[in-house]
C-alpha positions as CSV (number, residue, x, y, z in Angstrom):
1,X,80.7,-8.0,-2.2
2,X,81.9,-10.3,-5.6
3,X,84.9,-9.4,-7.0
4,X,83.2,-7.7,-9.8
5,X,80.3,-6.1,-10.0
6,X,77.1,-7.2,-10.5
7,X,75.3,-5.6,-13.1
8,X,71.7,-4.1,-13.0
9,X,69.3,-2.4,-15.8
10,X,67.3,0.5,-14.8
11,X,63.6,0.7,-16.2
12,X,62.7,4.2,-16.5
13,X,64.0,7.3,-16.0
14,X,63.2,10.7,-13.7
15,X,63.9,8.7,-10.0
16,X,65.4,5.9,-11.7
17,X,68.8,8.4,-13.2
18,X,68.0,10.7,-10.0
19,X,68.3,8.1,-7.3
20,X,68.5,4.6,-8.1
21,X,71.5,4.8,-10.5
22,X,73.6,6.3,-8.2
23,X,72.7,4.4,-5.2
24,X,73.1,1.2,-6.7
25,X,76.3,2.5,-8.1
26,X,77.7,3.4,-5.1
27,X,77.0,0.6,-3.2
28,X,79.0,-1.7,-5.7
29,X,76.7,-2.4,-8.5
30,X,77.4,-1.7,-12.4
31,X,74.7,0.2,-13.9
32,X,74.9,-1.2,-17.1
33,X,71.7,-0.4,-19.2
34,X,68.6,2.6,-18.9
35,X,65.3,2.1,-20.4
36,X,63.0,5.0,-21.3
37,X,59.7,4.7,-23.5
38,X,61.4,8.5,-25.0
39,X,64.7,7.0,-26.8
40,X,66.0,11.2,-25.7
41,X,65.2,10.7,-22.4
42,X,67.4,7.6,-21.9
43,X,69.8,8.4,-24.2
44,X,70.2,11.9,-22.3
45,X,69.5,10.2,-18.7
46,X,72.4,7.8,-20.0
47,X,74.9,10.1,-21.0
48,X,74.5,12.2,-17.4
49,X,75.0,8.8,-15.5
50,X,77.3,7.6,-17.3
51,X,75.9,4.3,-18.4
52,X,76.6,2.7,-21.5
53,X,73.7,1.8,-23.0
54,X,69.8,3.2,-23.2
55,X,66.9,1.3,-25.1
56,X,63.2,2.1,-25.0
57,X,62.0,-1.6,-25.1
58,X,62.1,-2.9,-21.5
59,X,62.7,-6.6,-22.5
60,X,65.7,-5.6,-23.9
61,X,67.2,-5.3,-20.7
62,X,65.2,-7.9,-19.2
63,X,66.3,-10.5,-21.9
64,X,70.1,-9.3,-21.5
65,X,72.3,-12.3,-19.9
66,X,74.9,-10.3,-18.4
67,X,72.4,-8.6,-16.0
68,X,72.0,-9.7,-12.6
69,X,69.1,-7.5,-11.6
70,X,66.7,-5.1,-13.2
71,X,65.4,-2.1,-11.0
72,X,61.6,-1.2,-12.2
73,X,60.3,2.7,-12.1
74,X,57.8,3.0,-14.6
75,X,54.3,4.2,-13.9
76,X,52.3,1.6,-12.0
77,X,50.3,-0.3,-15.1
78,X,53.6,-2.0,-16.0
79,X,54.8,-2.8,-12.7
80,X,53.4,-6.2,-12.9
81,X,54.4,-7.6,-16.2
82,X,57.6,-6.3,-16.1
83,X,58.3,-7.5,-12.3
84,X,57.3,-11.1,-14.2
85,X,59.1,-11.5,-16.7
86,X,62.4,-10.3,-15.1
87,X,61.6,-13.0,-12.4
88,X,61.1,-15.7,-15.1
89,X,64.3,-14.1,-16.6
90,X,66.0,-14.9,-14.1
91,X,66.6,-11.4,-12.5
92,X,66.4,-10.1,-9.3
93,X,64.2,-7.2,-8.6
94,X,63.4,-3.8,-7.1
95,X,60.2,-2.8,-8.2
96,X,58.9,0.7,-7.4
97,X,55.5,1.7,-5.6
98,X,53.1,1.8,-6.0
99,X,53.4,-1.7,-6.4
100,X,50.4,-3.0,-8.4
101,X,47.6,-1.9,-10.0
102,X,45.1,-3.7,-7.7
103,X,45.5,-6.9,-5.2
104,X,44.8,-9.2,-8.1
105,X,48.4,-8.5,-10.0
106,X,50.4,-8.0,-6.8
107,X,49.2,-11.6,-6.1
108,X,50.7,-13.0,-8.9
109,X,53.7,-10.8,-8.5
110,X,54.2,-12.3,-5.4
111,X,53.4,-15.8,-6.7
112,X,56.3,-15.4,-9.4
113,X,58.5,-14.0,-7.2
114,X,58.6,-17.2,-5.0
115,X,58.7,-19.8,-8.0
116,X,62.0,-17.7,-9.1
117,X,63.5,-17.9,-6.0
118,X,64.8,-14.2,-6.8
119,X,65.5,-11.5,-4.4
120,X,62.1,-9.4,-4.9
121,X,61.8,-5.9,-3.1
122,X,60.1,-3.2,-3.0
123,X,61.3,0.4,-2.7
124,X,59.6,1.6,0.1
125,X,62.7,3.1,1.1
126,X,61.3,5.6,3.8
127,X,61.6,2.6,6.6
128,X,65.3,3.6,6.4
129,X,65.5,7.3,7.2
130,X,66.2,8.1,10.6
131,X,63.1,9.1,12.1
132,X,61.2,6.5,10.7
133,X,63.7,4.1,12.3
134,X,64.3,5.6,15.3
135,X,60.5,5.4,15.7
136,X,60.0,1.8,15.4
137,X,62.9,1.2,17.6
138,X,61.4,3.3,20.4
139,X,58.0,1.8,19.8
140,X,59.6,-1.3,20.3
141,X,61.4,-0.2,23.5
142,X,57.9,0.7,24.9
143,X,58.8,4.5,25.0
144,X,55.0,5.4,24.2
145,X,53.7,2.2,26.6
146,X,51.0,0.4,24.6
147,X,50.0,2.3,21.1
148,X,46.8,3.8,21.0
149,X,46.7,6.2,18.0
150,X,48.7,7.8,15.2
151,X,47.7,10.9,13.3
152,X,49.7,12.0,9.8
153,X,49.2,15.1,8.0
154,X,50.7,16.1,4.3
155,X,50.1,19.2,3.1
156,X,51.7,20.3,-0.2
157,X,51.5,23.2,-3.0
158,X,52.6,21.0,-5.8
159,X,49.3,21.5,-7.9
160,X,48.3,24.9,-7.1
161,X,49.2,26.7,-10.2
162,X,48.5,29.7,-11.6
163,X,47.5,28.2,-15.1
164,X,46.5,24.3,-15.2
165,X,49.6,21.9,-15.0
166,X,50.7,19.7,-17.6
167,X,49.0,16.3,-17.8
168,X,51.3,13.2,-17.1
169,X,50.8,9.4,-15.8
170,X,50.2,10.5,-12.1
171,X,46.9,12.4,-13.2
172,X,45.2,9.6,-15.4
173,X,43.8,6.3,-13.3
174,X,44.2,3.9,-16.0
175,X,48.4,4.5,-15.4
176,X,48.3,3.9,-11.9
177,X,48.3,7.8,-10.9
178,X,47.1,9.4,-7.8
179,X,48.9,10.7,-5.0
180,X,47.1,7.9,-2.6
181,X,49.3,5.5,-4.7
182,X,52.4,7.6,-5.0
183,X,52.5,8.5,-1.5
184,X,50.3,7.0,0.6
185,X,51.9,3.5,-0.2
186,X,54.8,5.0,1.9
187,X,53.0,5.6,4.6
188,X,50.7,2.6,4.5
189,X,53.8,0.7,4.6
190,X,55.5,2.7,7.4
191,X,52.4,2.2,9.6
192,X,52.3,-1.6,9.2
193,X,56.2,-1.7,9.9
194,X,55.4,0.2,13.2
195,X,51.9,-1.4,14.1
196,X,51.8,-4.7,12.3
197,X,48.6,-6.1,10.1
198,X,45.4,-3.1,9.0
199,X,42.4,-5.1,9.9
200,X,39.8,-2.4,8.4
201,X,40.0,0.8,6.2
202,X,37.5,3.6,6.0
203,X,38.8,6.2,3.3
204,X,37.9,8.6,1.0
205,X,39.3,10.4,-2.5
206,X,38.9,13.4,-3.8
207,X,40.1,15.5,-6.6
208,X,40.5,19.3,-6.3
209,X,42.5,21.0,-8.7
210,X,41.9,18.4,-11.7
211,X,42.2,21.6,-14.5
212,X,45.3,20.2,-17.0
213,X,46.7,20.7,-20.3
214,X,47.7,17.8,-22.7
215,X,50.7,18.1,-24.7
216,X,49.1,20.2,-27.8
217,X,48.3,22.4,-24.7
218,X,44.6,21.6,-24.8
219,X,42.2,21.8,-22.1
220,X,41.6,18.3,-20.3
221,X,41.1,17.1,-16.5
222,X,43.1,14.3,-14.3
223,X,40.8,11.7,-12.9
224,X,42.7,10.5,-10.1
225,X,42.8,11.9,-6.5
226,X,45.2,14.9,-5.6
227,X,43.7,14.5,-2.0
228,X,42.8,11.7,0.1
229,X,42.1,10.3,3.5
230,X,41.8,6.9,5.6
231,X,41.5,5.5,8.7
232,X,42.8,2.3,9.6
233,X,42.9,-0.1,12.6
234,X,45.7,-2.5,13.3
235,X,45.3,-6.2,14.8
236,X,47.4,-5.4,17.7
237,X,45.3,-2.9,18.8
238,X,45.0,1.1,17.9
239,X,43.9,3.4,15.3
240,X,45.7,5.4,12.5
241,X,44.5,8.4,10.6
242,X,45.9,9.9,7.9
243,X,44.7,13.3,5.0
244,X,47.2,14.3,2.6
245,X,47.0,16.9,-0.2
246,X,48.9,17.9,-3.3
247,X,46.1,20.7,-4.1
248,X,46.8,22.8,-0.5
249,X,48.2,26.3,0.1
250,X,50.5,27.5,1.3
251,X,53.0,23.8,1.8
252,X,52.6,22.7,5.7
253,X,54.8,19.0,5.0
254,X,54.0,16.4,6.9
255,X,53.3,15.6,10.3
256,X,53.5,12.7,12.3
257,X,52.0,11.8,16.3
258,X,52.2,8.4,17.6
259,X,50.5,8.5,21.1
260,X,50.1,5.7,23.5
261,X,49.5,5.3,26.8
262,X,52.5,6.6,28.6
263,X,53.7,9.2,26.0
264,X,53.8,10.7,22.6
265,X,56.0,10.7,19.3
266,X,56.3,13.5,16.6
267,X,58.3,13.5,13.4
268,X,57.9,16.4,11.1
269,X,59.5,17.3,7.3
270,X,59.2,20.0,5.5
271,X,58.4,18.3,2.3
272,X,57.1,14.8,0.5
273,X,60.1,13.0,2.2
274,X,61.7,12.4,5.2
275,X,64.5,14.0,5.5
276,X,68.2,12.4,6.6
277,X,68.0,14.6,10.0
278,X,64.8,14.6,10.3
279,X,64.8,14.6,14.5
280,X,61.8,13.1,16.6
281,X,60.0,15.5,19.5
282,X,58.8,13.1,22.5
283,X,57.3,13.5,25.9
284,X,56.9,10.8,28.4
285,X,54.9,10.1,31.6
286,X,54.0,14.2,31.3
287,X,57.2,15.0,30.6
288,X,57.3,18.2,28.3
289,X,57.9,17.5,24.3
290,X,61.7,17.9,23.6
291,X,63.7,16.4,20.7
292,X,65.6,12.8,21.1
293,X,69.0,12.6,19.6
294,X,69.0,10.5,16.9
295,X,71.6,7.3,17.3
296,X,74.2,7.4,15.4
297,X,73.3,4.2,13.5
298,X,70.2,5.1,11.8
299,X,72.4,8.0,9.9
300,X,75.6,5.9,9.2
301,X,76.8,8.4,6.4
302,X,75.8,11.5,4.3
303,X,75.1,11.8,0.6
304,X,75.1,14.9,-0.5
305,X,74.1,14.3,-4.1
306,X,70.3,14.0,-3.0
307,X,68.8,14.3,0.1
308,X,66.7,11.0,-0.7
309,X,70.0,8.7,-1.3
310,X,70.9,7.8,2.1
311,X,68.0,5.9,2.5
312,X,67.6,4.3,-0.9
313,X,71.2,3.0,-0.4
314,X,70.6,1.7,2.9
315,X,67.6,-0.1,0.9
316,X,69.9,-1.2,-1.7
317,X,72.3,-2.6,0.9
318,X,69.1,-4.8,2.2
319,X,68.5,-5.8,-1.2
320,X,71.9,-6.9,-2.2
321,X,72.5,-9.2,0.7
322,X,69.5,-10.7,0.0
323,X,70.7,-11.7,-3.3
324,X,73.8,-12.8,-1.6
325,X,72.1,-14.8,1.4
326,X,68.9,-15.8,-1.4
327,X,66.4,-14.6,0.6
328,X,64.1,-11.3,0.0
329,X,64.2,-9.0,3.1
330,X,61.4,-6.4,3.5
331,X,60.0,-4.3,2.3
332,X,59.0,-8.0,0.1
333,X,56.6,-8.8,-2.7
334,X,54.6,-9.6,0.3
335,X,55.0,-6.0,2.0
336,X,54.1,-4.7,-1.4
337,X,51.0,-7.2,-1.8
338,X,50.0,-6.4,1.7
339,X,50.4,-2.5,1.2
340,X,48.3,-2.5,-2.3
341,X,44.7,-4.5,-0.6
342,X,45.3,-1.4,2.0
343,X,45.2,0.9,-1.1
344,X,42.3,-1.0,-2.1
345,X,40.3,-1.1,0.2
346,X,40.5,2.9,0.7
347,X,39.3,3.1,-2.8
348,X,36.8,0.4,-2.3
349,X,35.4,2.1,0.5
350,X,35.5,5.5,-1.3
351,X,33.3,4.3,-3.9
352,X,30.8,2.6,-1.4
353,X,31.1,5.1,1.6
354,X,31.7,2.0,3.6
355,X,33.8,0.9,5.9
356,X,36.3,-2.3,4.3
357,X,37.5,-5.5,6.4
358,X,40.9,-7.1,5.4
């Protein structure tokens, strides 16, 4: 770690004050500027963090000198010219997911990341929380013998309301919105860390509950998906399936089964995120299902601020040696470039009831 601390600029607020201000904090970064497009938002977000200064222009903190870094967590339609010009800044960068609006941008986020030479991440910080990683590791090991199939399920309340829910970015496509974007980037991403390159996608969208009110409280709809589905199958060999819903009652969370020949993996959570001890169930060679202890490593600490911040700042810790060793360690540019033509090729193949090669 330098003798003093670098210094980083957070763009936006919500996540960004919740979780990446304090992880970057406490793993010996200087928080030194918030950015929200409300000037109440950052200047309140500010004053709770204790940071010194909030703007509502993002180039101001991108054009600041002092600033090492710039963390981005705005909704997805600015992802890709802020991510720019903080590379051309010359600032390294953790941008949010989803990562891009469509394959086209992420390209050329990837393409200025590597002119730059900048660390470039992206926070797909769910590869870091203990089941996840204990997972891969046993997958690796050969726990399951040779991967056959995995089957996720998200079931969540979060939009069934008794009177329609206020309208915000997540509900309008032109921002990016949609929970295939805001979650299922996660899991795309976690599947590709465990099974390696998606070779086709069938998927489909839907939206169920789309009954909103604007801020004058007027009637009007959402026009992304609260609900979608996909399959995918991986180069290596295997299948993965995943439906996940914002618009279901009564909340189920999330289930996860990786089956392969010899024997069988499941990892469950109660909510959106994986929690920090979250515990896998396995059975091998007929074996009954019982859970694993989880080694110690892939839970080195406890934050109890937030249940997400243990894994963001073991993400964090990734991304600041890579600014120390110069290098970009994953999840990349390229995990996020890779992860966004999986995302569109399940709408692709929504709109055309077709199955997509990548």
């Amino acid at each position: 770690m330098p003798s003093t601390p670098r210094k980083i600029g957070i763009i936006g607020v919500g996540f960004g004050a919740q979780v990446h201000a304090p992880a970057f904090r406490s793993e010996g970064w200087e928080v030194a500027a918030i950015c929200s497009r409300n000037g109440d938002k950052a200047r309140k977000a500010a004053a709770e963090a204790g940071i010194e200064a909030a703007c509502t222009d993002p180039m101001e903190i991108i054009g600041r000198g002092d600033l090492a870094a710039v963390s981005i967590i705005t909704p997805p339609v600015a992802h890709h010219a802020l991510a720019i010009a903080a590379l051309r800044a010359g600032k390294h960068v953790m941008c949010e997911k989803p990562f891009a609006m469509n394959a086209s941008e992420a390209e050329k986020m990837v393409e200025a990341a590597r002119e730059s030479a900048r660390t470039a991440m992206v926070a797909h910080e769910f590869r870091h929380t203990p089941q996840r990683a204990y997972i891969k590791q046993l997958l690796a090991d050969g726990y399951v013998g040779k991967f056959q199939l995995c089957t996720i399920e998200l079931f969540l309340d979060r939009y069934v309301t008794a009177k329609p829910r206020p309208a915000t970015w997540i509900a309008r496509q032109a921002d990016g919105g949609g929970l295939l974007g805001a979650l299922g980037s996660h899991y795309i991403d976690g599947l590709r860390d465990w099974f390696g390159e998606i070779t086709s996608v069938t998927g489909r969208l839907d939206t169920l509950r789309p009954d909103l009110v604007d801020s004058a409280g007027r009637p009007t709809r959402a026009d992304s998906d609260d609900t979608f589905s996909f399959t995918v199958t991986f180069a290596n060999g295997g299948t993965a399936t995943m439906i996940a819903s914002f618009a279901t009652t009564p909340t189920r969370g999330a289930k996860i089964v990786v089956m392969g020949e010899r024997g069988t993996l499941i990892a469950e959570q109660p909510g959106p995120n994986p929690l920090e001890d979250g515990v896998v169930v396995a059975s091998r060679d007929g074996a009954p299902l019982a859970p694993l202890e989880t080694p110690s490593r892939y839970a080195p600490f406890k934050d109890p601020r937030d249940h997400r911040l243990m894994a963001f700042r073991l993400l964090v810790r990734d991304f600041t040696r890579g600014v120390e060793q110069g290098n970009s360690p994953t999840p990349n540019f390229s995990d996020g470039l890779r992860c966004q033509r999986v995302l569109d090729a399940v709408r692709e193949s929504a709109a055309s009831g077709r199955s997509v090669p990548l």
